[in-house]
C-alpha positions in Angstrom: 90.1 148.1 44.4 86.3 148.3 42.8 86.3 152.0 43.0 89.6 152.9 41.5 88.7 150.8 38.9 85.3 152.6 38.4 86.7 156.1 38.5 89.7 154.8 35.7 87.0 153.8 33.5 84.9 156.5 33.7 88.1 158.5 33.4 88.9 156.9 30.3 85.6 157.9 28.6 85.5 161.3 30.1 89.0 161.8 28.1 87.0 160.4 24.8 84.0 162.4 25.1 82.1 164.4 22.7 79.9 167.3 23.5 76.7 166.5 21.8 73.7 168.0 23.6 75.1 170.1 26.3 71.3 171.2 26.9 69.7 167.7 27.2 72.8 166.4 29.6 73.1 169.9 31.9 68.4 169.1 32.0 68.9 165.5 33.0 71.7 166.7 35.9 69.4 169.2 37.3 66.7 167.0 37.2 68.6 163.9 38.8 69.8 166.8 42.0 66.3 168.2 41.7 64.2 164.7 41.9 66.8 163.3 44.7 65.6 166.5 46.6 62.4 165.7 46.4 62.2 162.8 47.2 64.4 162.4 49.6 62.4 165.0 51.7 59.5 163.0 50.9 60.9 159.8 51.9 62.2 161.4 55.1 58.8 162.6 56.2 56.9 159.3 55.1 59.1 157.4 57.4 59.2 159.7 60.1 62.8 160.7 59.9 63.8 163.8 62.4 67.0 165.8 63.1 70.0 164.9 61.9 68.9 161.2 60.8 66.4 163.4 58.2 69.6 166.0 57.7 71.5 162.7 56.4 69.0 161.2 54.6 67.9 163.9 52.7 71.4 164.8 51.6 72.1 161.5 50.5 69.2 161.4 48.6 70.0 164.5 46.5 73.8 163.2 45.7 74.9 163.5 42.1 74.9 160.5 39.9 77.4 157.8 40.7 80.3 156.3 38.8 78.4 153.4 39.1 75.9 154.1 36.9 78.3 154.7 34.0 79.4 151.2 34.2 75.9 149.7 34.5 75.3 151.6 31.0 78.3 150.3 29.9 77.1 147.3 30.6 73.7 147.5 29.1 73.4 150.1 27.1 74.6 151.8 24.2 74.4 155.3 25.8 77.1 155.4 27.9 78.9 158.5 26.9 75.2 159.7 28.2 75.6 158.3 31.4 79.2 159.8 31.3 78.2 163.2 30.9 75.6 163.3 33.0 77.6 161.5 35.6 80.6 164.6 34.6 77.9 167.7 34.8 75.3 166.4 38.0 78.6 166.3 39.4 80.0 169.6 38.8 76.7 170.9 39.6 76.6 169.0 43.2 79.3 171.7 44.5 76.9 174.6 43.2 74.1 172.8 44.7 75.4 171.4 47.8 75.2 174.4 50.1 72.0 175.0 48.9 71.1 171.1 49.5 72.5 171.4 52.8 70.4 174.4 54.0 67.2 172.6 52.9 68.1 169.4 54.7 68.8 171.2 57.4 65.8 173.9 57.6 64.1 170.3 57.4 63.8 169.2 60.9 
């Protein structure tokens, strides 16, 4: 019942959000997808990852955010319509990027 839970809330402050720096949230989405890449290809190749094992990895890695870190700044922070946003746009993005993702991870191995 955890995840539900997470998506409702974040839900909830999707619906009360305010556009406030388009440019600084769409920056941070790209560079969360963008430094996932990275490293996950970095990671894969430091640990000697190969075929589809360095595929998965390398996938996973680049992911958008997750839900869950809306409700650790929620939590902690007083930026969590940030975290919202980001979490909203790296999101969005992830079904641009994904193909091109995929082809990486897999050109890879």
């Amino acid at each position: 019942i955890a995840v539900p839970l997470m998506l409702f809330t974040l839900g909830v402050s999707i619906a009360r959000l305010k556009v406030t720096s388009i440019g600084r949230t769409t920056f941070m989405s790209v560079l969360r997808l963008g430094m996932g890449l990275a490293v996950g290809l970095g990671l894969a190749h430091l640990f000697g990852f190969e075929g589809a094992q360095r595929g998965a990895f390398v996938v996973q890695a680049a992911m958008p955010a997750a839900v869950l870190n809306y409700l650790i700044a929620l939590q902690y922070t007083e930026h969590e319509q940030d975290v919202a946003a980001i979490v909203l746009v790296s999101t969005a993005l992830g079904f641009v990027a994904l193909p091109a993702i995929l082809l990486i991870a897999g050109m890879s191995y």
